[in-house]
ChimeraX commands (.cxc) that place a marker at each C-alpha (Angstrom):
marker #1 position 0.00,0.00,0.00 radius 0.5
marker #1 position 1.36,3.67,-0.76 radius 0.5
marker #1 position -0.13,6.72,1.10 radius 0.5
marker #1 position -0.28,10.35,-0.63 radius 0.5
marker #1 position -0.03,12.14,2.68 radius 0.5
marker #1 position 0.06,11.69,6.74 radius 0.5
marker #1 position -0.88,14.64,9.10 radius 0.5
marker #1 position 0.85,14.01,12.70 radius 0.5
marker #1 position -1.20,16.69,13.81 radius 0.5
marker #1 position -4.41,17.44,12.51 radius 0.5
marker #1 position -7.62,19.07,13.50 radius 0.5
marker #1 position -9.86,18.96,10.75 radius 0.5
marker #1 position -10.16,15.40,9.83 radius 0.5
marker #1 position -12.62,14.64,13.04 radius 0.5
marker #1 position -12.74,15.65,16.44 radius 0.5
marker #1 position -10.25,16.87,18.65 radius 0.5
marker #1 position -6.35,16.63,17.39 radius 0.5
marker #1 position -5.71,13.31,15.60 radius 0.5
marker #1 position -3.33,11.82,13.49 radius 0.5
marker #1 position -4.14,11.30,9.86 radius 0.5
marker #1 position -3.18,9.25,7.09 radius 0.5
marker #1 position -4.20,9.68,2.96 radius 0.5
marker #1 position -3.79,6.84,1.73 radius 0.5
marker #1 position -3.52,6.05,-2.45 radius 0.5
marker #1 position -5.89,3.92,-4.35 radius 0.5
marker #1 position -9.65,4.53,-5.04 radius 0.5
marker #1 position -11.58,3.00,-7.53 radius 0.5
marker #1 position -14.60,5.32,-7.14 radius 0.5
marker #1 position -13.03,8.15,-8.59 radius 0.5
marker #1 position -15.32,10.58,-7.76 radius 0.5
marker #1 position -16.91,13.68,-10.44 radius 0.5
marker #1 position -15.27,16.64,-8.38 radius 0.5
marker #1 position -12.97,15.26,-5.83 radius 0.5
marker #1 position -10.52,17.11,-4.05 radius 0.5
marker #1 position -8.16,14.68,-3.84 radius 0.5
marker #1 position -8.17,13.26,-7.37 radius 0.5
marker #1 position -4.38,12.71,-6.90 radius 0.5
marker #1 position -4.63,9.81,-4.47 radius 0.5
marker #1 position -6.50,7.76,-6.78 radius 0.5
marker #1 position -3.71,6.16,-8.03 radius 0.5
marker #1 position -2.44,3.49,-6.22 radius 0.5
marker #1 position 0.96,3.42,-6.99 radius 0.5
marker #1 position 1.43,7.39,-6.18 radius 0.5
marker #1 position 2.98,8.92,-2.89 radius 0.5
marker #1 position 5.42,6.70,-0.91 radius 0.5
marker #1 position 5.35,3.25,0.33 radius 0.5
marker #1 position 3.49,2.29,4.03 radius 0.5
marker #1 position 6.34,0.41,5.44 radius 0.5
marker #1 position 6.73,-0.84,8.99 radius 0.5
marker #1 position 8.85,2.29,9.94 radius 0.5
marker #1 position 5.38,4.75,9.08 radius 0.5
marker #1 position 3.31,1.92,10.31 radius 0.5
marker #1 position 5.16,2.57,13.83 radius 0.5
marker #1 position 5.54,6.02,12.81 radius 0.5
marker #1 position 1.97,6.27,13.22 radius 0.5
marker #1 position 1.81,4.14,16.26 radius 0.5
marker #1 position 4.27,6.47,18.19 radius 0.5
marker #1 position 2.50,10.18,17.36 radius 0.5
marker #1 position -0.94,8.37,18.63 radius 0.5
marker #1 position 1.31,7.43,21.90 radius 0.5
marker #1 position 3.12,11.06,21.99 radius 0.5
marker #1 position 2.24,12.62,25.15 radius 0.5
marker #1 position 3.68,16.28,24.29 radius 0.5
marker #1 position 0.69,16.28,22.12 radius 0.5
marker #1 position -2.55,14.50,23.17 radius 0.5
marker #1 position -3.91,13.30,19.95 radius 0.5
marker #1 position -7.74,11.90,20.31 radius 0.5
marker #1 position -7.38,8.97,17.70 radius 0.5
marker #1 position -6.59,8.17,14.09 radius 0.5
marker #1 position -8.31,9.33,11.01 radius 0.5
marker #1 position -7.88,7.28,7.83 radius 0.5
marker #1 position -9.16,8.81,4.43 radius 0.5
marker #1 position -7.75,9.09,0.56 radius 0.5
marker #1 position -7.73,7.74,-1.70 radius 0.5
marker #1 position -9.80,4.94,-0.22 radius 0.5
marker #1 position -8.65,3.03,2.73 radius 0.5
marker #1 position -11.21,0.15,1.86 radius 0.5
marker #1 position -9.64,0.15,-1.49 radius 0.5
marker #1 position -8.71,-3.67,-1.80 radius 0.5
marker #1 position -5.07,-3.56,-1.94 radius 0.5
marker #1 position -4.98,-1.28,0.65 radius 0.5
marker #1 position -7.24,-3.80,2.74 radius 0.5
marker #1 position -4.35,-5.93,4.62 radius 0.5
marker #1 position -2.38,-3.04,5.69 radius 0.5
marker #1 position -5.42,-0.68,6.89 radius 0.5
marker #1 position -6.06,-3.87,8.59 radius 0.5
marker #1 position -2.71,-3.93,10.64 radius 0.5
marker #1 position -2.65,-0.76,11.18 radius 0.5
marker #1 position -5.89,-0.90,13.32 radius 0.5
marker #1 position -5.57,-3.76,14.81 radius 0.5
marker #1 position -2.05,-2.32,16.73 radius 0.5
marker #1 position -4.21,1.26,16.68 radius 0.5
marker #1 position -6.17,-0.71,18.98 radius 0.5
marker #1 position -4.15,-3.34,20.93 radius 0.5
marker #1 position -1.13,-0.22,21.93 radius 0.5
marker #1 position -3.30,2.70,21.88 radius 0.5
marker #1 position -6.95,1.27,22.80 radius 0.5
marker #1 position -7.81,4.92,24.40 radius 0.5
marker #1 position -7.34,6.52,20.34 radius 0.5
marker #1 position -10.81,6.32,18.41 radius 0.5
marker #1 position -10.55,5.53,14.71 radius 0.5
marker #1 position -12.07,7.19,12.02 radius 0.5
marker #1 position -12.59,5.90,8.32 radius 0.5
marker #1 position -13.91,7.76,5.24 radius 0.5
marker #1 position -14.62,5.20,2.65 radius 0.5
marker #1 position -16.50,5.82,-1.04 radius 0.5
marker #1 position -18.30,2.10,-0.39 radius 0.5
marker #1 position -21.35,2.12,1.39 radius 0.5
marker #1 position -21.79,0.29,4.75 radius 0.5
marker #1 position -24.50,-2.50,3.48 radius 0.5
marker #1 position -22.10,-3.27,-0.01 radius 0.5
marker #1 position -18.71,-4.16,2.23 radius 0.5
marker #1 position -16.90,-7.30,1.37 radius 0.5
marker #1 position -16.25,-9.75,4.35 radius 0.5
marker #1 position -12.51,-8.42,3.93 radius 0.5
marker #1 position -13.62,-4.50,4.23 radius 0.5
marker #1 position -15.90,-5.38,7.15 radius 0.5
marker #1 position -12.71,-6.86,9.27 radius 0.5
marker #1 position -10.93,-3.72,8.95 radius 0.5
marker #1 position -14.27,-2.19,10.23 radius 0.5
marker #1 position -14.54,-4.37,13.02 radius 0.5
marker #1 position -12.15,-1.75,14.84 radius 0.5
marker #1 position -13.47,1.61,13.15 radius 0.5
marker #1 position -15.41,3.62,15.57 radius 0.5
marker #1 position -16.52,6.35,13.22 radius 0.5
marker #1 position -17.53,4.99,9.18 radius 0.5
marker #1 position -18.06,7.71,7.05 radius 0.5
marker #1 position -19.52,6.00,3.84 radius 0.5
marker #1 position -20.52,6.71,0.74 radius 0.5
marker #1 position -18.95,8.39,-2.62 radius 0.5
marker #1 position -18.63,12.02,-3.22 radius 0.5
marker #1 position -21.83,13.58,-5.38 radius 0.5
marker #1 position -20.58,16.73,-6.94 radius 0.5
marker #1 position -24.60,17.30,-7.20 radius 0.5
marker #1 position -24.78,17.00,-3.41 radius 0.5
marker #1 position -22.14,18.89,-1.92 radius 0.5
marker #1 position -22.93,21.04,0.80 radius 0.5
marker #1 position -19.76,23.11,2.53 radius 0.5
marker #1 position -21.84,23.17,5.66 radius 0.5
marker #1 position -21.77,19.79,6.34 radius 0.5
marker #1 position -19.26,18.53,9.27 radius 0.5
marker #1 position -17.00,15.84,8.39 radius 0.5
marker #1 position -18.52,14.88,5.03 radius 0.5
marker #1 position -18.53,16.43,1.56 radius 0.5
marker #1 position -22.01,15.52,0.42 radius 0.5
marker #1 position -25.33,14.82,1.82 radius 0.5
marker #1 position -25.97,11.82,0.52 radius 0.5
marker #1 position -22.78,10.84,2.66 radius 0.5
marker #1 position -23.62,9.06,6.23 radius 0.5
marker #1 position -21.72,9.44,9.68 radius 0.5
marker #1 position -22.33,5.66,11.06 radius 0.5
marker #1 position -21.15,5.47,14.97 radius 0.5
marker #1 position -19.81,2.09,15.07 radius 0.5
marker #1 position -18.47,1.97,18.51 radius 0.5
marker #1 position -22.24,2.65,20.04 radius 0.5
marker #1 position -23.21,-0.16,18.76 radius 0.5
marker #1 position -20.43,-2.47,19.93 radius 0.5
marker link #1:1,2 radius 0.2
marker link #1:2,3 radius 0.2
marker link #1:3,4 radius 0.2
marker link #1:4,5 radius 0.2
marker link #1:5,6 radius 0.2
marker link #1:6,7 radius 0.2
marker link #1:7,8 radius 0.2
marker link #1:8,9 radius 0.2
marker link #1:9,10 radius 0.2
marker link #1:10,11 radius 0.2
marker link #1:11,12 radius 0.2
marker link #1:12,13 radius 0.2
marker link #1:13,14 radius 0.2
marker link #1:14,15 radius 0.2
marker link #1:15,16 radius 0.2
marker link #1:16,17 radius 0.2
marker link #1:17,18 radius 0.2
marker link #1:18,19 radius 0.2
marker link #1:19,20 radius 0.2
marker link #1:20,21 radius 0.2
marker link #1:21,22 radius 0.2
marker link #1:22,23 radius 0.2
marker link #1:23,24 radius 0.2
marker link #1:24,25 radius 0.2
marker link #1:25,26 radius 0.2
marker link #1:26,27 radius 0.2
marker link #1:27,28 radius 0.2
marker link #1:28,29 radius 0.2
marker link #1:29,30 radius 0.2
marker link #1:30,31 radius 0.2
marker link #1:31,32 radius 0.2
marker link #1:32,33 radius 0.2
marker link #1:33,34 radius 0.2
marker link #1:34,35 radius 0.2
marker link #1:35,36 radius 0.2
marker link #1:36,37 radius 0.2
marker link #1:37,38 radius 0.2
marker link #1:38,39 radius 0.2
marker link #1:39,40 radius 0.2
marker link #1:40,41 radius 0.2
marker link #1:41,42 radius 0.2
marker link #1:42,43 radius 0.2
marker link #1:43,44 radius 0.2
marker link #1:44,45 radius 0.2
marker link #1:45,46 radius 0.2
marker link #1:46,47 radius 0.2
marker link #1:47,48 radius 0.2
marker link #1:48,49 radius 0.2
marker link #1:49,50 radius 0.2
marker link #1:50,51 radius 0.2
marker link #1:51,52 radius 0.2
marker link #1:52,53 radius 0.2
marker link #1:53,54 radius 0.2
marker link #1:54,55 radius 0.2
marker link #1:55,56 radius 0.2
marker link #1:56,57 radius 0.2
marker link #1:57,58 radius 0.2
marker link #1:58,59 radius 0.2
marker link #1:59,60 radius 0.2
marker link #1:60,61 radius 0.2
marker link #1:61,62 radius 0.2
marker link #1:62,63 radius 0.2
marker link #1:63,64 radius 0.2
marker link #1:64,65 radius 0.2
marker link #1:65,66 radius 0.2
marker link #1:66,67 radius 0.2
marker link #1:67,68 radius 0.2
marker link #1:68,69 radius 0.2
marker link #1:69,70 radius 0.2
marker link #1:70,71 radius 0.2
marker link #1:71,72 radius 0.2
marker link #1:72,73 radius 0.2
marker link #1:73,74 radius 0.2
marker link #1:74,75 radius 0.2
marker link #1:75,76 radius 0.2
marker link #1:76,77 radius 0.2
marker link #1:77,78 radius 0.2
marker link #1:78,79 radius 0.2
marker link #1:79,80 radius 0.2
marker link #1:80,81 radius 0.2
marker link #1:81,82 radius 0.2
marker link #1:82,83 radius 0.2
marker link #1:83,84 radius 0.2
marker link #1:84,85 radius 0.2
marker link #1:85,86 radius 0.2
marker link #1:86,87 radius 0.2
marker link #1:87,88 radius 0.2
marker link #1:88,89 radius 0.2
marker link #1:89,90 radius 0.2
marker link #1:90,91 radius 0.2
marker link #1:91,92 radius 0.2
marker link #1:92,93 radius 0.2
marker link #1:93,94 radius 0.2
marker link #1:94,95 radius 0.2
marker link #1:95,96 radius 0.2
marker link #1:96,97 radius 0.2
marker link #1:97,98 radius 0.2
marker link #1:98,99 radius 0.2
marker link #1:99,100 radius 0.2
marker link #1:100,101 radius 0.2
marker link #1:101,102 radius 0.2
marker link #1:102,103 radius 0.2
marker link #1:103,104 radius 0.2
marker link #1:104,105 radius 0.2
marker link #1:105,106 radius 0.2
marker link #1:106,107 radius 0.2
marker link #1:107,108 radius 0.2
marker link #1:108,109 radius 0.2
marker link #1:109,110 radius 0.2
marker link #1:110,111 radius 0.2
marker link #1:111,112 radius 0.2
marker link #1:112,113 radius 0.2
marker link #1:113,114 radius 0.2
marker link #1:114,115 radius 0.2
marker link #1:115,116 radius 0.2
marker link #1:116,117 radius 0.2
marker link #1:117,118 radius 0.2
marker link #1:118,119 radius 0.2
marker link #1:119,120 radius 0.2
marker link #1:120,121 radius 0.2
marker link #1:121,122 radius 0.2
marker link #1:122,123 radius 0.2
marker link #1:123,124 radius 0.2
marker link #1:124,125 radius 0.2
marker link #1:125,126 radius 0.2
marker link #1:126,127 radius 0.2
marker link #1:127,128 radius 0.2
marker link #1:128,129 radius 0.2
marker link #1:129,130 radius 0.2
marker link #1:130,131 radius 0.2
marker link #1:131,132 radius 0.2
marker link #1:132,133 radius 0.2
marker link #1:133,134 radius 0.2
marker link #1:134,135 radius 0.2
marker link #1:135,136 radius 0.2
marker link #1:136,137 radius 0.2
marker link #1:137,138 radius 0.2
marker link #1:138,139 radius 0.2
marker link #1:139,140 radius 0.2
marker link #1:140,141 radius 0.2
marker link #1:141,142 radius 0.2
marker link #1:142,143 radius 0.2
marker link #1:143,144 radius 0.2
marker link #1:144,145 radius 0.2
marker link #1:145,146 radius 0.2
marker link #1:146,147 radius 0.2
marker link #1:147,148 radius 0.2
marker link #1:148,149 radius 0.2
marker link #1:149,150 radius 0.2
marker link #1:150,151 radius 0.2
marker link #1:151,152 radius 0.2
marker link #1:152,153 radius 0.2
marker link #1:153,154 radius 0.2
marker link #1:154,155 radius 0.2
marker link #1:155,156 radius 0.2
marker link #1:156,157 radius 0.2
view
């Protein structure tokens, strides 16, 4: 798996200050993404185990208290990217199991593969759906159109 970008401190990709990762791959390929660049999977760099721990260690820092992690793209449910989202929360969760997770995925909830639904075993927050240029709305927190749904995963745990 490649990723396009990572944010050790970031306060716009969900609540509080997080951590986030863009990954690279999506096969959605949304009319009027921002982010057309991560579509690609084999652009940006290569998610080794040195950013895997990288990743692990900023979520641990405690010089600056970082809620959880956000993962976004791209597509972090893309399948390639599948076994090494899948890592990544699983130690998310075993080292840091006070950090919340956050996914933003262009599949929708009830379409997920059994493979997808592993990784979201250990999401808290799923934000599904693709980007409709037709339903954008700036207003909206934490998704780019209103067709878009905000699914709290670890209520229902």
């Amino acid at each position: 798996m490649n990723y396009h970008q990572y944010f050790p401190v970031d306060v716009i990709n969900g609540p509080g200050t997080r951590a986030t990762l863009f990954v690279s791959g999506c096969e959605h390929q949304c009319r009027g993404c921002y982010n057309q660049s991560t579509w690609n999977p084999d652009n940006g760099h290569r998610f080794d185990l040195q950013m895997q721990q990288r990743v692990i260690n900023d979520l641990k820092d405690s010089r600056i208290k970082r809620r959880g992690l956000s993962l976004s793209g791209g597509d972090p449910l893309y399948p390639e990217n599948l076994s090494e989202i899948l890592a990544l929360v699983q130690r998310v969760k075993n080292e840091c199991p006070d950090k919340d997770i956050w996914l933003w995925t262009g599949y929708r909830l009830d379409e997920l593969s059994p493979e997808q639904k592993r990784v979201i075993d250990y999401v808290d927050v799923l934000i599904d759906g693709k980007f409709e240029q037709e339903n954008a709305d700036v207003s909206l927190v934490f998704r780019g159109s209103s067709n878009q749904v905000i699914h709290y995963l670890a209520e229902k745990r």
